[in-house]
N, C-alpha and C positions, 0 to 999 in steps of 0.2 A: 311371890316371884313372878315377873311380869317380864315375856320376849316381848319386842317390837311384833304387835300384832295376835303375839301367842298369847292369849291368860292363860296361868295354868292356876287351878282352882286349892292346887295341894304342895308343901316341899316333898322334891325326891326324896324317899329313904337312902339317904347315905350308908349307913350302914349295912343294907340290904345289898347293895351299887357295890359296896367294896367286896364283899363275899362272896359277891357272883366275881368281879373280877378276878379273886385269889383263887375259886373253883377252876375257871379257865387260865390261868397261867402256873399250876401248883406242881406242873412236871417240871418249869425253869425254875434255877432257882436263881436266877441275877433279876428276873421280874419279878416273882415271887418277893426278893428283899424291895424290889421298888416299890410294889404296890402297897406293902406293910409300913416302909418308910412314908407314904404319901396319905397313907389311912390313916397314920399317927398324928400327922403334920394337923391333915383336917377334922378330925375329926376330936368333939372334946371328951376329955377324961374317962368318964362314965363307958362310952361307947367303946372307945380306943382300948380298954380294957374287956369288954365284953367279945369284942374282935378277937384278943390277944386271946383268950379263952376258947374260944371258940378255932382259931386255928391251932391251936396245940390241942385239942381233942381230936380235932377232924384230920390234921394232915400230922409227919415223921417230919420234925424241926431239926 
């Protein structure tokens, strides 16, 4: 993945990027459903699952 001028050597962790975001929004719950909705959309199966898992351990759904 290559900005105009930026190389960047590695892909972001998506998955890492969504779980910090649901850390910091996980007192709302209208962004909390957005972010989950948005992690589903991009993210594939495997992960999107591993998410799902990991927010029903860690947060009260």
């Amino acid at each position: 993945m290559t900005f105009t001028g930026i190389p960047l050597q590695h892909e972001p962790d998506r998955l890492k990027e969504f779980q910090s975001l649901i850390r910091h929004v996980h007192s709302e719950p209208t962004q909390m459903r957005r972010a989950l909705r948005l992690a589903f959309k991009e993210l594939p199966l495997e992960e999107s699952q591993r998410l799902r898992d990991w927010v029903e351990r860690r947060f009260s759904l």
